[in-house]
N, C-alpha and C positions, 0 to 999 in steps of 0.2 A: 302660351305667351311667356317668353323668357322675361324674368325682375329681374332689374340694373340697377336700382335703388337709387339714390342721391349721389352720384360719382361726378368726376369732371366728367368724364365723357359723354356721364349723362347731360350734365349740363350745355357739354358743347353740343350736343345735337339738340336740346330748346333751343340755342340759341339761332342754330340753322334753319328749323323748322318755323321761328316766325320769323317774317319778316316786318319787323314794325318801325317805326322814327327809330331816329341815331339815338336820340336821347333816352326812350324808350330804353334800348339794349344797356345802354349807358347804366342805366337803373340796376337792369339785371348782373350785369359786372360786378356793378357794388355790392349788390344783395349778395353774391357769392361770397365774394369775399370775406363778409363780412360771417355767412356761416362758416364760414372756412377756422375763422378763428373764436368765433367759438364753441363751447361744450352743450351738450343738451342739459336740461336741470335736472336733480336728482333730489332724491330726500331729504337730504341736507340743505337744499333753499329751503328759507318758510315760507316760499309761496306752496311750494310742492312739497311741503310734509307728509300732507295728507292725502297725496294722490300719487301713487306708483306705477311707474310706466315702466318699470325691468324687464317686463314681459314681451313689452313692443318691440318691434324689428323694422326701423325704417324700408332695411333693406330687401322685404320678403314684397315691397310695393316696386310700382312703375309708376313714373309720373303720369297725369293725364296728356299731359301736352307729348308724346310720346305714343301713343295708341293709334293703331294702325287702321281700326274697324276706322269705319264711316257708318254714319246713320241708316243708309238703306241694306246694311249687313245686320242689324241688330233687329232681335226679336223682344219688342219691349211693352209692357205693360203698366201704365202709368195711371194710376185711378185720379188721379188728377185731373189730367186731360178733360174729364168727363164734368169737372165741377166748374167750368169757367164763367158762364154766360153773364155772372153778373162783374164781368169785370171789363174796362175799357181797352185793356193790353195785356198780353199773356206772351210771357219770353220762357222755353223751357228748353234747357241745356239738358244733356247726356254723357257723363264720360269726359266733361269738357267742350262737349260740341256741341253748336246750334240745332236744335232738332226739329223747335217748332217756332213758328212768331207771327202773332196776329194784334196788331197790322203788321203787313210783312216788310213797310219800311217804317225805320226805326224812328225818321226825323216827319213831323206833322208839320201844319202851315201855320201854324202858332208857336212854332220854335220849340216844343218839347220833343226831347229827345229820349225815347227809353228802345234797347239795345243791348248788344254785347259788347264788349269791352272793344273787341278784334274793331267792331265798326266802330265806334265812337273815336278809337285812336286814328280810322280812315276817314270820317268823315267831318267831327266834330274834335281834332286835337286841341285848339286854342281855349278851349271852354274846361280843359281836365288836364293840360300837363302841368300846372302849378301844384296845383293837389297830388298830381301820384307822384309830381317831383318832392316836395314839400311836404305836405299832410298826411297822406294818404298809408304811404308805403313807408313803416318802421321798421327799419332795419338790425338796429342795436337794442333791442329791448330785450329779446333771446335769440337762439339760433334759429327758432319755430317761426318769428317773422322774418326772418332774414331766409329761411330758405320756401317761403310763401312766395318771397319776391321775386328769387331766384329762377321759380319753376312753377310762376305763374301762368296758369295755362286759359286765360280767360274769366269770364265772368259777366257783369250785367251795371248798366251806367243809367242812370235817372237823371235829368235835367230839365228843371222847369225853370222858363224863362221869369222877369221881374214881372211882379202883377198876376201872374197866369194864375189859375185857381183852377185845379181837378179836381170836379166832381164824382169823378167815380174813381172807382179802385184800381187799380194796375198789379196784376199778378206774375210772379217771377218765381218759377221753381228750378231748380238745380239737384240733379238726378245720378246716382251711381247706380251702375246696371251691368257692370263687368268684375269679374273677381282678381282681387288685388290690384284694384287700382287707388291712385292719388289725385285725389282733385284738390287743386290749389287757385281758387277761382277767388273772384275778387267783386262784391257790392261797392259800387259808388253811387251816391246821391247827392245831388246840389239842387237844393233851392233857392233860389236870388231872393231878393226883396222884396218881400208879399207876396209870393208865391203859398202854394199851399197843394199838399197830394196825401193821399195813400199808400201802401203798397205792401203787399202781403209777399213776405220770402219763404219760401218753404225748400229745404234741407234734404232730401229723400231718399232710401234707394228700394228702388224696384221688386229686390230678393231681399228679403230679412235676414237668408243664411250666407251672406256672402262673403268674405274678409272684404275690410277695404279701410281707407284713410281718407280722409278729410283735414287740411292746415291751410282755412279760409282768414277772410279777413271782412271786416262791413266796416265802410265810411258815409256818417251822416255828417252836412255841410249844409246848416242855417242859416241863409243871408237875415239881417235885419227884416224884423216884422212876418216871416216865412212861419209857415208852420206843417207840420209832418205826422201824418200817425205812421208809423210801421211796425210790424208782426212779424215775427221770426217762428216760425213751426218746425221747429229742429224733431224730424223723425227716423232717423237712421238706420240702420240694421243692427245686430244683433251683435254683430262681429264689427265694425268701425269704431277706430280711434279719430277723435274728436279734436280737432285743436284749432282753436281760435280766437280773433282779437277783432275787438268793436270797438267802434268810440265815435262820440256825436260829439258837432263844435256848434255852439249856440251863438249868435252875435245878438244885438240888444232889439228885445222886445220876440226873439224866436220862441216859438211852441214846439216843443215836443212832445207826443205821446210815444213810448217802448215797449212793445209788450214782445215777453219771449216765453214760448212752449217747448221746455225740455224731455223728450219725449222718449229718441231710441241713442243710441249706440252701445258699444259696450266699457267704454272710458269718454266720456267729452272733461277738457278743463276748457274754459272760454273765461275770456275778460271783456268786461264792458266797463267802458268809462266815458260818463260825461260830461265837459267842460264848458261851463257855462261864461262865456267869453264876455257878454256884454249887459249891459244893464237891463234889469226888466225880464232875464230868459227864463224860461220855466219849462218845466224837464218833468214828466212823471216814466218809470219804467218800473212795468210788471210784470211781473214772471209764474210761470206755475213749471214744476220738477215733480216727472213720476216715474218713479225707477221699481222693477222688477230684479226676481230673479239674482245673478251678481254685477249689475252693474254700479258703474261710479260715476257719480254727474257732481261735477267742481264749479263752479260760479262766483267769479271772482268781482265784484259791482265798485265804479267809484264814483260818488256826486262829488266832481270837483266846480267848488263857485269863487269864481277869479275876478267879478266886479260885483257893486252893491245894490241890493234890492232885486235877488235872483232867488227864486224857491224851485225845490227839487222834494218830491214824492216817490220815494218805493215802496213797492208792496211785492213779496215772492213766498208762496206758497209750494210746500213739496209735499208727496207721498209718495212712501217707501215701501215695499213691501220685499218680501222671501230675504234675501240676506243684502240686499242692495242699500248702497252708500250715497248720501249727498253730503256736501262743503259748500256752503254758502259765506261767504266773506266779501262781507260789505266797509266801505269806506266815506265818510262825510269829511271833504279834506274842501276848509274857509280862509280862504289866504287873507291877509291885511288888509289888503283894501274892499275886500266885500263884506263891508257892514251891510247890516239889513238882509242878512244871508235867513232865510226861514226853509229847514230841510229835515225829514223823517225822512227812518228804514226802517224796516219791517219784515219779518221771517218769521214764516210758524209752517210746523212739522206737522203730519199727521206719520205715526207709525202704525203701517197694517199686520206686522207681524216680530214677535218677537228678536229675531236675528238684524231686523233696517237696523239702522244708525244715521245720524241728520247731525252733522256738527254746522252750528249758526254762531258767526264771530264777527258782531257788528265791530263798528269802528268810528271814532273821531278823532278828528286833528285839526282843531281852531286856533287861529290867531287873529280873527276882527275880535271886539269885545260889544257889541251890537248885534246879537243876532241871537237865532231860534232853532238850536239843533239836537233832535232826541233819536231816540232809536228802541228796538225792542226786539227780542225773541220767542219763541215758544216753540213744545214740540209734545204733544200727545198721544196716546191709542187711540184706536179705533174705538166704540163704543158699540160692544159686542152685542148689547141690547137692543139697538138700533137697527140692526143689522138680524136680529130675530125679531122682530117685529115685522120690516117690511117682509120678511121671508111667508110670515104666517099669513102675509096679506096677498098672498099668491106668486112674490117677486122669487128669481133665482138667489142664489147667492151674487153670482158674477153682478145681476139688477141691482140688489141690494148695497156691494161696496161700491155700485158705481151711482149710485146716488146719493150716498153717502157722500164720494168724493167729491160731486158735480155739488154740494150743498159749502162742503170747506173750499172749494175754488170757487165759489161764488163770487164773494169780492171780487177777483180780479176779472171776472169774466164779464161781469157788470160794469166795468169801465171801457170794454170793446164796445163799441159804436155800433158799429157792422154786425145785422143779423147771420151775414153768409160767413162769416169769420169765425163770428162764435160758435155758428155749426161746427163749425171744420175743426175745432179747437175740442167742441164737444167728442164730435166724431171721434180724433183720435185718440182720445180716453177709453171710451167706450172699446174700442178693436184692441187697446193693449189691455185691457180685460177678458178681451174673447168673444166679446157682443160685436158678432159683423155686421159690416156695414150694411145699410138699408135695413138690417133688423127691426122690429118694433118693439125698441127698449125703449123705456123711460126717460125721459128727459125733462131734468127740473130747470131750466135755464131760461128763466122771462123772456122774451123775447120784446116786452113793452120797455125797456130801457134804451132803446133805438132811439 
């Protein structure tokens, strides 16, 4: 497979290759352009001090939208697949492309619609071109979203109508399974007005050793009184650069729960921010980060609260081991009018071996004079004694730091609802240790906090 990289030409064949609304491509125009002029970051921004990308080559990638395989040419292996049964809806992309979907249509008799982007723009346009006109799609913030937009090749659409209430979970995974490719895929979620769902995202690719790119994008959209849990299970390969932008918009009396598992690539930076637009919105996002071996995992967080009587909860737990890096940089930004603002952040490190390194750079920027905003970090060893104890109790080593670690991610793991979540959360701990799956390892994760 011949790489073209990021070029017009590439560009002009995305743009031939779908055919979407006028205003759709409209979008895409601008997005070009708008990488067009400008530079990628370098060390010299401070958001990107601490994470060096010299080494990346956009141009050693192919966009997805650009791939010539089709699904029934791929020889693919997805342990996924196998874990679904307790979920309502299951949409799994490959490469960019629809591969599996159950139910197989996208739109129910209760007006929710969960889907690929490609259908939502066919069948459901008036419900999502405000947002990917307006909201959704940020084009000037760097060239990384501007050329997301550019050479957006799909992705996955959530919409739950006012009133509706899911009770069970909705799974949506997105898969890379070809070498050197770019997926520039796109989450959107809207909950109307007392609406309420689940929805587990998971990140993946198929071959651990494979190069590849990832420059995604997630949009949560909280109508008044709506509430959402969603889980991000970021588990990449070995070899993917990572680059991505989140951000949830709360309007008044929204819930949100966030939880994100930073798990594979060999460079991720992601931003998440969330704006608590309206009175009353409440916002918890949790995280857990474990890096091996040299990778770099950047985590850039912002609780912005924009009206009053809004509270916002972080909690992000990492562990580091062989010479691998995390950047956790959090923000509590209280504009004037949100008095009665009440918001915590939270970082703590465990280091497993001498060479990690965990830099934690909370943050505040207040200007109501009513309000409640702290922060905190921490970053530790391991405790080797811990760790010889359960040994002599018959555990491996690999048992023993992964119970260990399953005891420091407790906290957060204890705020997932979801028994089959937690699994899965557990699970991939456990296998970036070396304990395969269906093993009979230890697990200290209650399960009575359901």
């Amino acid at each position: 497979m011949s790489k073209t990289g990021f070029s017009k030409s590439t560009f002009q064949s995305v743009l031939k290759y779908y055919q979407g609304p006028s205003w759709f491509e409209e979008i895409r125009k601008q997005a070009w352009d708008s990488c067009c002029a400008q530079s990628f970051p370098s060390q010299n921004d401070e958001e990107w001090r601490r994470t060096d990308i010299r080494a990346w080559d956009p141009e050693s990638f192919i966009p997805a939208a650009l791939l010539e395989n089709q699904k029934s040419d791929r020889n693919i292996d997805l342990d996924a697949t196998s874990d679904t049964a307790d979920y309502g809806g299951v949409l799994i992309t490959v490469d960019g492309t629809p591969y599996s979907q159950k139910p197989e249509h996208p739109l129910t008799t209760d007006g929710i619609f969960f889907g690929t982007l490609d259908q939502a723009l066919s069948d459901i346009p008036d419900r999502i071109q405000s947002y990917l006109s307006a909201q959704a799609l940020k084009l000037n913030h760097d060239r990384f979203s501007a050329m997301h937009t550019a050479f957006l090749n799909g992705g996955t659409v959530l919409h739950v109508p006012k009133g509706v209430q899911l009770e069970v979970p909705l799974y949506d995974i997105c898969a890379l399974a070809s070498e050197h490719i770019a997926d520039c895929s796109h989450l959107l979620v809207i909950l109307e007005e007392d609406a309420s769902a689940t929805l587990l995202h998971k990140v993946v690719s198929t071959n651990k050793t494979l190069p590849g790119m990832h420059i995604g994008a997630v949009d949560l959209i909280l109508k008044e009184g709506s509430k959402l849990n969603y889980i991000e299970l970021q588990n990449w390969g070995d070899e993917v650069w990572n680059f991505s932008r989140q951000q949830a918009l709360l309007q008044n009396n929204a819930t949100l729960q966030w939880t994100t598992a930073c798990l594979g690539s060999y460079v991720s930076k992601a931003n998440q921010e969330i704006a608590l637009e309206g009175s009353g919105a409440v916002a918890e996002m949790n995280g857990i980060m474990f890096a091996n071996n040299r990778q770099h995992l950047s985590y850039h967080t912002k609780q912005h609260h924009m009206a009053p009587h809004t509270q916002s909860d972080l909690l992000y737990a990492g562990a580091l081991n062989d010479h691998s890096r995390s950047v956790w940089r959090g923000m509590i930004r209280v504009e004037p009018d949100a008095q009665k603002t009440n918001a915590y952040q939270r970082n703590d490190n465990l280091l497993l071996s001498e060479e990690a390194r965990a830099d934690s750079i909370p943050g505040l920027e207040i200007e109501a004079d009513d309000v409640r905003c702290t922060h905190g970090a921490t970053a530790g060893k391991i405790d080797a004694d811990q760790i010889f104890y359960a040994m002599c109790r018959g555990m491996s080593e690999s048992e023993a730091n992964l119970m260990v670690i399953e005891g420091f991610f407790g906290r957060v793991y204890d705020r997932v609802t979801s028994p089959s979540i937690r699994h899965q959360l557990n699970q991939a701990v456990a296998d970036k240790l070396g304990i395969e799956s269906g093993s009979e390892h230890p697990s200290f994760i209650s399960e009575s906090t359901s």
